[in-house]
C-alpha positions in Angstrom: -33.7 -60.1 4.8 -30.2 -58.4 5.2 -29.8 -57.0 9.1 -26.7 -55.2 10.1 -23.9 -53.3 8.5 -20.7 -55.3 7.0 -17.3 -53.4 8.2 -14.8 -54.6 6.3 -11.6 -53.9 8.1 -8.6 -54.2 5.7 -4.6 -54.8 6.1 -3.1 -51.2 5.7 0.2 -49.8 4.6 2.4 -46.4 4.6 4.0 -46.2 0.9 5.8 -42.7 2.5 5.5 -40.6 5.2 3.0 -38.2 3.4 2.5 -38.7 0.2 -0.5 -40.2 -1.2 -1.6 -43.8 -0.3 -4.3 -46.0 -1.8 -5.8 -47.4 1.6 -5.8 -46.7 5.2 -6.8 -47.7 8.8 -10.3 -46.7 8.3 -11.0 -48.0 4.5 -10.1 -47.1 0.7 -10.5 -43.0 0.2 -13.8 -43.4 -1.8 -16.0 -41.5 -0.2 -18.3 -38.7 -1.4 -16.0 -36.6 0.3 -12.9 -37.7 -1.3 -14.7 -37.7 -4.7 -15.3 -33.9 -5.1 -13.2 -31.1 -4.5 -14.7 -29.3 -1.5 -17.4 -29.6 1.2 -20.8 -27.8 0.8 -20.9 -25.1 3.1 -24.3 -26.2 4.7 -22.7 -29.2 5.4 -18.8 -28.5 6.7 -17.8 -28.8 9.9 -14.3 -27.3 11.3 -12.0 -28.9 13.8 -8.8 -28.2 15.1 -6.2 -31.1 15.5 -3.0 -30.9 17.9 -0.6 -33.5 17.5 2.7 -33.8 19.4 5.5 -35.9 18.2 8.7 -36.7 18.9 12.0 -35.6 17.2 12.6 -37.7 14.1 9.3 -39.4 13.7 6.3 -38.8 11.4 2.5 -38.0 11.7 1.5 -41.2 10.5 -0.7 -39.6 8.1 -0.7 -39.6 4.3 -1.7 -36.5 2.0 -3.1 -36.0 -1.5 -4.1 -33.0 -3.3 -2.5 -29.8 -3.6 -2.6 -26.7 -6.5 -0.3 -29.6 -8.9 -2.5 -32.6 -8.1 -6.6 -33.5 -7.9 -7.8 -30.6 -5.6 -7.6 -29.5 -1.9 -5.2 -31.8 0.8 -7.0 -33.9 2.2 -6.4 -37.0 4.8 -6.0 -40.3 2.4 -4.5 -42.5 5.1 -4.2 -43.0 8.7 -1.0 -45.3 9.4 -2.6 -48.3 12.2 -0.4 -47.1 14.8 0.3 -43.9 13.8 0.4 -41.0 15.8 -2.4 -39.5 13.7 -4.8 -42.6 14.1 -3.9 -42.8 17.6 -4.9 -39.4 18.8 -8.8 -40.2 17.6 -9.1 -37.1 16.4 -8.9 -37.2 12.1 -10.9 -39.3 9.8 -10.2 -40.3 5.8 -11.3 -37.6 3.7 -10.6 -34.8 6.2 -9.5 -31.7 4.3 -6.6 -30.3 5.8 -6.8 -26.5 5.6 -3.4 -25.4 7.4 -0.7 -26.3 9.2 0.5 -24.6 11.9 -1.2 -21.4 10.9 0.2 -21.9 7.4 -2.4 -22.1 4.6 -2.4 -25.1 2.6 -5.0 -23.5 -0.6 -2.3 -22.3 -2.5 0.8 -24.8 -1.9 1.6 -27.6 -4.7 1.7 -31.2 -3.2 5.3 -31.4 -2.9 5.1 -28.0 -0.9 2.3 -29.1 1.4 4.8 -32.9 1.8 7.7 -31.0 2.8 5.7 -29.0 5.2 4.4 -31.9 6.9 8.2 -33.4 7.3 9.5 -30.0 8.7 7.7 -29.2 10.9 8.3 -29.1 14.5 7.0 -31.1 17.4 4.2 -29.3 18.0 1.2 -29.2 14.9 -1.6 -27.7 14.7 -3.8 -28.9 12.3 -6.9 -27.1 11.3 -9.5 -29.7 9.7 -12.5 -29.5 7.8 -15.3 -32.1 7.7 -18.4 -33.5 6.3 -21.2 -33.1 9.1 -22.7 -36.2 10.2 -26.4 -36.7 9.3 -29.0 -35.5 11.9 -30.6 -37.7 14.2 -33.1 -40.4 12.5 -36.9 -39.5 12.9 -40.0 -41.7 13.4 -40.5 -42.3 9.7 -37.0 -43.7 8.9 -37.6 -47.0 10.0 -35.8 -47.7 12.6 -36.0 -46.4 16.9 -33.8 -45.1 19.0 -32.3 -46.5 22.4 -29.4 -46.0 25.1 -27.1 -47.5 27.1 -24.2 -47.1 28.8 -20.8 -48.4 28.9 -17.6 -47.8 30.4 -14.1 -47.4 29.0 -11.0 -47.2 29.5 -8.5 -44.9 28.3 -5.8 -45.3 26.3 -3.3 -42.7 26.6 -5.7 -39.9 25.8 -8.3 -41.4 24.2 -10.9 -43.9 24.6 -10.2 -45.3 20.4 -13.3 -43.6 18.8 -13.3 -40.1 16.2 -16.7 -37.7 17.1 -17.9 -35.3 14.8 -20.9 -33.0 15.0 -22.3 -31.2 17.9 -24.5 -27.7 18.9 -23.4 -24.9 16.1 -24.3 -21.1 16.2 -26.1 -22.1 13.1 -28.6 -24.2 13.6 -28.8 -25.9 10.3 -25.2 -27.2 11.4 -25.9 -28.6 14.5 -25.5 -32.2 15.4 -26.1 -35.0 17.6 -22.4 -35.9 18.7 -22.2 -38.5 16.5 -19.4 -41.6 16.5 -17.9 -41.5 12.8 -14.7 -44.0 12.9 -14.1 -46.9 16.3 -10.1 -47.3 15.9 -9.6 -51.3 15.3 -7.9 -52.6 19.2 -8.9 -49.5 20.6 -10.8 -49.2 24.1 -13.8 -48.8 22.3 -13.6 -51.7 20.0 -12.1 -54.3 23.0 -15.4 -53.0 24.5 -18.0 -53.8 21.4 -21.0 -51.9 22.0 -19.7 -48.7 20.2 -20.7 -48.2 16.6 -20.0 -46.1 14.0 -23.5 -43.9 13.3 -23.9 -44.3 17.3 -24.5 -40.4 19.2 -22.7 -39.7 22.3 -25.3 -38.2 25.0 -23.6 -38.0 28.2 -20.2 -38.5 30.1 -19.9 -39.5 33.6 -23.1 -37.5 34.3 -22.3 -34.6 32.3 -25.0 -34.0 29.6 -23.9 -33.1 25.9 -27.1 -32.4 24.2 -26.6 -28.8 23.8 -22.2 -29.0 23.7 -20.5 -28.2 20.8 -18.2 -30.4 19.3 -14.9 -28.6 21.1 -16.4 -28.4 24.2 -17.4 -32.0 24.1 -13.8 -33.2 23.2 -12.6 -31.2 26.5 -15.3 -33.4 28.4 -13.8 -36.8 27.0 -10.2 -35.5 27.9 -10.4 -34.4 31.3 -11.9 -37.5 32.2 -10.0 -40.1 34.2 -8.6 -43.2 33.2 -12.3 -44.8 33.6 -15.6 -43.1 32.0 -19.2 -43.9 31.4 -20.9 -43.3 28.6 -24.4 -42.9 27.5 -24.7 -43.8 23.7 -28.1 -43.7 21.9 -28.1 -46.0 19.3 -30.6 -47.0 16.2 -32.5 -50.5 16.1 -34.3 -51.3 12.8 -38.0 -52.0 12.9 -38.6 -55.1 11.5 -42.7 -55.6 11.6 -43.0 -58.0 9.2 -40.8 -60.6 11.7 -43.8 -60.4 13.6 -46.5 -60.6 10.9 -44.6 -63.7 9.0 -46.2 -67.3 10.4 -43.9 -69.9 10.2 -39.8 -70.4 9.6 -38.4 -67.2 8.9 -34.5 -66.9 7.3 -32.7 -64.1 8.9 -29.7 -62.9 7.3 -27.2 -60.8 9.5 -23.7 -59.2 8.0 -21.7 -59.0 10.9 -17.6 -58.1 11.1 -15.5 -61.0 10.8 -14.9 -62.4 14.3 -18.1 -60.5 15.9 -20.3 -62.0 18.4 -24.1 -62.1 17.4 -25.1 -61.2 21.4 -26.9 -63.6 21.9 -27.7 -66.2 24.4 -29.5 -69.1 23.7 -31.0 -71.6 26.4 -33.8 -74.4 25.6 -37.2 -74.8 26.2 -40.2 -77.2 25.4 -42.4 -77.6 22.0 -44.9 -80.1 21.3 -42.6 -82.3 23.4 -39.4 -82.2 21.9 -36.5 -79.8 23.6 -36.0 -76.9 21.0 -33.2 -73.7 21.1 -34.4 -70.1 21.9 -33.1 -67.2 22.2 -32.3 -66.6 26.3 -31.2 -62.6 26.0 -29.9 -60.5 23.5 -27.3 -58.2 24.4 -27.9 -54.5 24.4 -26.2 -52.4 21.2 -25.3 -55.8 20.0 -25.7 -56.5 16.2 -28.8 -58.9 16.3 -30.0 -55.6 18.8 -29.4 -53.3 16.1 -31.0 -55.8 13.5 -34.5 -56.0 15.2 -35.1 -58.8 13.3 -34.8 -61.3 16.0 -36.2 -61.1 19.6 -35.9 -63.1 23.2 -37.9 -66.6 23.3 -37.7 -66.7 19.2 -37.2 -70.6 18.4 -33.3 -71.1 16.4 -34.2 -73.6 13.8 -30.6 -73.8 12.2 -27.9 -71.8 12.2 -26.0 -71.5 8.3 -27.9 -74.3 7.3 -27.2 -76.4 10.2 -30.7 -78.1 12.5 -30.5 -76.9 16.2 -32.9 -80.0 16.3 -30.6 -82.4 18.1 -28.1 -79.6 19.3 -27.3 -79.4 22.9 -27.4 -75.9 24.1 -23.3 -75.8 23.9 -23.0 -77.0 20.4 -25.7 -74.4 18.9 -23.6 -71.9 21.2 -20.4 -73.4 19.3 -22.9 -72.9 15.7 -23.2 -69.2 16.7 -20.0 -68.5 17.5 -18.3 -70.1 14.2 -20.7 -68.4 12.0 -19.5 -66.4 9.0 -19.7 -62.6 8.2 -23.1 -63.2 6.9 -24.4 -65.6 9.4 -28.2 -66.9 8.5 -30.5 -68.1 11.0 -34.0 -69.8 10.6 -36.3 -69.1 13.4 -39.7 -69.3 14.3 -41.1 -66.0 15.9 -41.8 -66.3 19.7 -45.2 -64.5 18.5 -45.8 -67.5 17.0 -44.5 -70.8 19.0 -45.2 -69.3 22.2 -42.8 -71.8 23.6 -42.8 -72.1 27.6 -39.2 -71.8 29.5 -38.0 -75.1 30.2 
């Protein structure tokens, strides 16, 4: 079984300050956004963007579209370092609607590129966007839960984009829901955060009902420290429990990632074995379901924990590949005792 999501994070590049890239900071433009030429209306969301720069440099942010090229301006590439993918506050595939109170609708590409370079310090960027699906029910296969974890700012942001929120119409309201966790961002140093995860509350103040400005003033007049409450999905994987005998669990994982786990040993039919100590909380085998504390590690990509020490199947877990593959045997059914 396949647990997890692969994120693919790939090298980017800037081929000009605002004209039209190929790829980005957060992927290749190929989503259903990017692919057709506007936003239902049921499902558009409207942000404004400030950006402040300084004399002489750029957004960081490349452009396609225009009245002369493949439809509306919208975001095709966020610069990794840019001043645009530092601020937190655009995603690839945002539509750009004006700039500085100047409609884009009607300007040709090159207009809409020159616009970009003259402007002044100070832009204003007024951005439409997909809305984020609602929350999952009980019949989507998967349950909710929440933690909390703190971060650290980072100028003015804590490295993750938000989208969503309350709306006057109801069919557009939204969990606050994370859509894009910068790469080397506060968030990302910390781990837990995940794209598809819904912001609930900071330092004590409740979101449920905020819309999605008033939550962004929340996360800005924080301090330089804030905790989070994130509620975040866990698949339901019944049939772990239901298999008897050695079960292969395949998890996709991000080059690099930790599993979060802990392993420690314990004592079958005589013979030290490898279980599984604790699993960390929003961690991907948390989100995966699939595997669960006191579950028996019988390899780990193809390798016996049989004669492994608890260091070396540590070592196992931690060189694992981006599609690391575990055989286990279900604590339902070993019902190993702690060593």
């Amino acid at each position: 079984m396949l647990c997890g999501l692969r994120r693919d994070v790939k090298n980017s590049f800037d081929d000009g300050p605002y004209s039209k890239g190929n790829k980005d900071s957060q992927g290749t433009d190929n989503s259903l956004t990017s692919r057709r030429q506007s936003i239902p209306e049921d499902l558009r969301g409207v942000t404004i963007v400030e950006l402040i720069k300084k004399e002489g440099s750029t957004l960081g942010l490349t452009i396609s579209g225009g009245t002369d090229k493949d439809g509306k301006p919208r975001v095709s590439n966020l610069r990794p370092g840019g001043l645009a993918a530092r601020s937190d506050q655009l995603n690839v595939g945002d539509y750009i609607k004006s700039v500085n109170g100047i409609n884009l609708t009607k300007l040709r590409h090159e207009e809409i590129i020159s616009l970009l370079k003259n402007v002044g310090e100070r832009v204003v960027l007024e951005v439409e966007y997909e809305l984020p699906p609602s929350a999952p029910d009980s019949t989507s296969g998967v349950i909710s839960k929440t933690m909390e974890i703190c971060l650290h700012k980072e100028g003015t942001s804590f490295g993750f984009v938000m989208r969503g929120g309350s709306h006057e119409d109801w069919n557009k309201s939204r969990p606050l829901v994370v859509t894009y966790v910068r790469p080397g961002g506060p968030a990302d140093r910390e781990g837990s955060l995940k794209p598809g995860d819904r912001l609930m509350c900071v330092d004590g103040v409740p979101l449920h009902s905020a819309n999605h400005r008033d939550a962004l003033a929340v996360l800005n007049q924080c301090g330089q420290e804030a905790l989070l409450q994130i509620e975040y999905d866990v698949s339901i994987m019944d049939t772990v429990t239901n298999v008897s005998g050695p079960l292969l669990v395949e998890i996709a994982k991000s080059p690099g990632a930790a599993l979060g786990i802990t392993l420690t040993t314990a004592t079958h039919r005589n013979k030290q074995v490898i279980v599984i100590d604790r699993i960390k909380a929003a961690s991907v085998v948390d989100r995966c379901g699939a595997l669960h504390t006191g579950d028996h590690i019988l390899s780990i990509d193809g390798t016996s924990t049989e004669h492994c020490s608890v260091l070396e199947a540590t070592q196992l877990l931690a060189s694992t590949s981006d599609q690391a593959k575990l055989e286990i045997l279900s604590a339902h059914h070993s019902r190993l005792p702690n060593k």
